[in-house]
N, C-alpha and C positions, 0 to 999 in steps of 0.2 A: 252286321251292325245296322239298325234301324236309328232313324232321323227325322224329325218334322217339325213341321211349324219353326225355320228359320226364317220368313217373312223377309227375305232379301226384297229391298225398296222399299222398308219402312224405317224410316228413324230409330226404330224399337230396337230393331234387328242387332242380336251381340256376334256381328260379324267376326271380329278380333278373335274372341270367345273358342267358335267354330274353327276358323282356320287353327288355332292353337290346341283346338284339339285332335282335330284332322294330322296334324304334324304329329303329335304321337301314339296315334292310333289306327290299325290297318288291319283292311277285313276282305276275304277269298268274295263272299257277298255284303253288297251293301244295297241297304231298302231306301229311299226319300219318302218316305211319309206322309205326301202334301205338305201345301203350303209352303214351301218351298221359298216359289217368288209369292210377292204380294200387289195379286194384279189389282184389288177392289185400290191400294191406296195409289199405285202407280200411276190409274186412272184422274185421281184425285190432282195428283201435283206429283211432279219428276224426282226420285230421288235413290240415287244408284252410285253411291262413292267407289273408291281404288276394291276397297275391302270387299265388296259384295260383287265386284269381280273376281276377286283372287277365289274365293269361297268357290267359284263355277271352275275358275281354273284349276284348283286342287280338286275339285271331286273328275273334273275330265282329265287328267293326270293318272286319279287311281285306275279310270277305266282303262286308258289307254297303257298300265303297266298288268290289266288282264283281270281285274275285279268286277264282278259281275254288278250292273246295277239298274234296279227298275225303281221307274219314278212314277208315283203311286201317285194320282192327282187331287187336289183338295178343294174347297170353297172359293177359297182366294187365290188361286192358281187353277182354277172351273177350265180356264182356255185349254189347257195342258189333254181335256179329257177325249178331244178332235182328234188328237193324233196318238191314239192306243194300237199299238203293235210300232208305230213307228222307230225309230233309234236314231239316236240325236249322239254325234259323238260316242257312240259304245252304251249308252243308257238308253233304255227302252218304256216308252210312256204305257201306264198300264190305270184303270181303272180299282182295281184290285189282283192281289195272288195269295196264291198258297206254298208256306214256304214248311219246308219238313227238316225239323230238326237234327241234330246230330244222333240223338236217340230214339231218334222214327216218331217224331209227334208231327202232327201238320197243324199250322196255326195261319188264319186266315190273316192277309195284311190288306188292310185297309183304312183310309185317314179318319173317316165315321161321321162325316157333316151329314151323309144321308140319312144319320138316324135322328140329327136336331129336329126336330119338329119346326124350332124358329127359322133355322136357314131354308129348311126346303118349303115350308109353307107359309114364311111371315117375312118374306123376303128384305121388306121397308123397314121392319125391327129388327133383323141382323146386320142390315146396315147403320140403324141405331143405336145400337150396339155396338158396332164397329165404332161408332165416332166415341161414344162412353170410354170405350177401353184406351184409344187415344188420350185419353184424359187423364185415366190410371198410372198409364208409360209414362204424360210428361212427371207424374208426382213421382213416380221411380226413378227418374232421372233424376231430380231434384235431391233425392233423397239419396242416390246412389253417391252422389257430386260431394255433398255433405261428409258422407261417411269417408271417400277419398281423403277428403283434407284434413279428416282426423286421426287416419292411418287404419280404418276401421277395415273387415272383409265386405266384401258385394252380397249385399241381404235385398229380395225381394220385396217390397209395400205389397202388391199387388197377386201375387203367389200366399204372402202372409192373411191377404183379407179374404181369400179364398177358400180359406179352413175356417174362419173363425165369422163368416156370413152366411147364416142358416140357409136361404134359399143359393147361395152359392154350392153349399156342402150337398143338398138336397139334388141339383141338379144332375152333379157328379156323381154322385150315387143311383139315380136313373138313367143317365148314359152308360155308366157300368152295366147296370144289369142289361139293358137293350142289345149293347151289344153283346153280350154275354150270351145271351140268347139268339143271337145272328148266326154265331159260331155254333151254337147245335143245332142250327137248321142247315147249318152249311156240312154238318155231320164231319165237323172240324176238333181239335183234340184245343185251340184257343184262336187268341185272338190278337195281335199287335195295332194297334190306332194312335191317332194325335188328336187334334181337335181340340182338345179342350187344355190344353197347355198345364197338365196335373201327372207329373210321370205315377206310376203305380204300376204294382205286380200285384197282384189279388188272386184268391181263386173264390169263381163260382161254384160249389158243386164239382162237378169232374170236368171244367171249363175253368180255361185261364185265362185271366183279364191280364194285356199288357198294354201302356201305353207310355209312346217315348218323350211326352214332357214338350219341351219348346225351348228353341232357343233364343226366347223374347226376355223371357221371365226368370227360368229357373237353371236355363244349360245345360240340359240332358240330354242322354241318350241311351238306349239299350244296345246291351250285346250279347249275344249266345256265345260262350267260348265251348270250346271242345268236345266236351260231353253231353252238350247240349244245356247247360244249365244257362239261366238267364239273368241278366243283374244290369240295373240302373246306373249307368255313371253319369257322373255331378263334372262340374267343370265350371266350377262359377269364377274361378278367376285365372289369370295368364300364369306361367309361371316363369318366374326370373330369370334364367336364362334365354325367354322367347322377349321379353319384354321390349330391348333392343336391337333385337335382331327383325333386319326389316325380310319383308314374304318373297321369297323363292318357292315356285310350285315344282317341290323338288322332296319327295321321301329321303330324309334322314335314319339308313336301316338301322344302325344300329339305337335309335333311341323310338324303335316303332313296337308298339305293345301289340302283339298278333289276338284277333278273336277270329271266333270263326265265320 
């Protein structure tokens, strides 16, 4: 099960989302993605409610029931990248890995800020950026709020304006390919990333682009089950029988969906 860009410490963050999906979903490996925590807004102003504890609690839970996990360090979780080889509770901080699938492919995992051009060389404008996208989030909350009290489902603003804004759609399409071409320098069979909060399965060429989405915006996540085959799950909303049930970091077997 691969996972990124939950941005625990930032208002954005669909904590509730995650933990509810963690409850019915359980995997022998699981990847973090970066971003993880979000150390640029932490810095900013303090903000770490029950829920984005529980989220640490359940994923140190699955470790400690024998799930393998490495946590892949990103832009806004940079600090995480000091302590590679370390192990924190059964998860292991790593820079990047290479993880081989059920059907012998190896696909490079890594969160892909090093191939932004703005984070790693225009440091001042990804943090301009970072305040922009703040902006975004409150209009999606605004608009998330809305659709609540109409009885509507949780639809993204900010996921939606990201298909339908040319240098949006244009960027995503040159981080595809970059990194696309990482993974066959890396003489890699693909590729798993976050970063840019746009889940996608693609294929380059005989390179496979994956990325696992975010859980700010859209609530994804990938998983390889069995055979090795890979697939995007969605999770935009709770569902009714978790609604009122308050968090116990506690696996539910029989309603836990195995991948591999």
């Amino acid at each position: 099960m691969f996972i990124s860009d939950v941005h625990l410490g930032s208002k954005a963050a669909k904590a509730d989302f995650l933990i509810d999906f963690l409850r019915y979903h359980d995997a022998d490996i699981i990847y973090l993605v970066g971003d993880i925590v979000d150390g640029w807004r932490l810095r900013r102003s303090w903000h770490w409610p029950q829920s984005h504890n529980d989220v640490v609690q359940k994923l140190l839970r699955k470790a400690r029931k024998g799930a393998s996990i490495t946590y892949i360090a990103g832009n806004h979780d940079e600090f995480a990248r000091q302590f590679q080889g370390v192990h924190f509770g059964g998860i292991v901080v790593a820079d990047r890995a290479i993880h081989e699938t059920a059907d012998g492919r190896r696909l490079l995992v890594i969160h892909g800020d090093q191939f932004d051009t703005v984070v790693h060389n225009q440091r001042w404008l990804a943090y301009l950026g970072d305040h922009a996208y703040d902006a975004a989030m409150q209009v999606n909350r605004v608009i998330t709020r809305l659709r609540q009290l109409l009885g509507l489902p949780y639809w993204s603003f900010s996921s939606w304006a990201k298909v339908k804004v040319k240098k949006a759609v244009n960027f995503i399409g040159s981080f595809q390919t970059v990194l696309s071409e990482e993974a066959r320098r890396s003489h890699v069979d693909g590729v798993i990333c976050g970063h840019i909060h746009h889940a996608a399965i693609e294929s380059y060429g005989d390179v496979q682009y994956i990325n696992t989405g975010d859980w700010v915006e859209s609530c994804t996540a990938v998983v390889e089950h069995f055979d090795g085959r890979m697939e995007i799950l969605t999770w935009a909303h709770l569902l009714p029988e978790a609604l009122d049930e308050p968090f116990i970091p506690m696996l539910i077997e029989d309603r836990v969906v195995q991948a591999a």
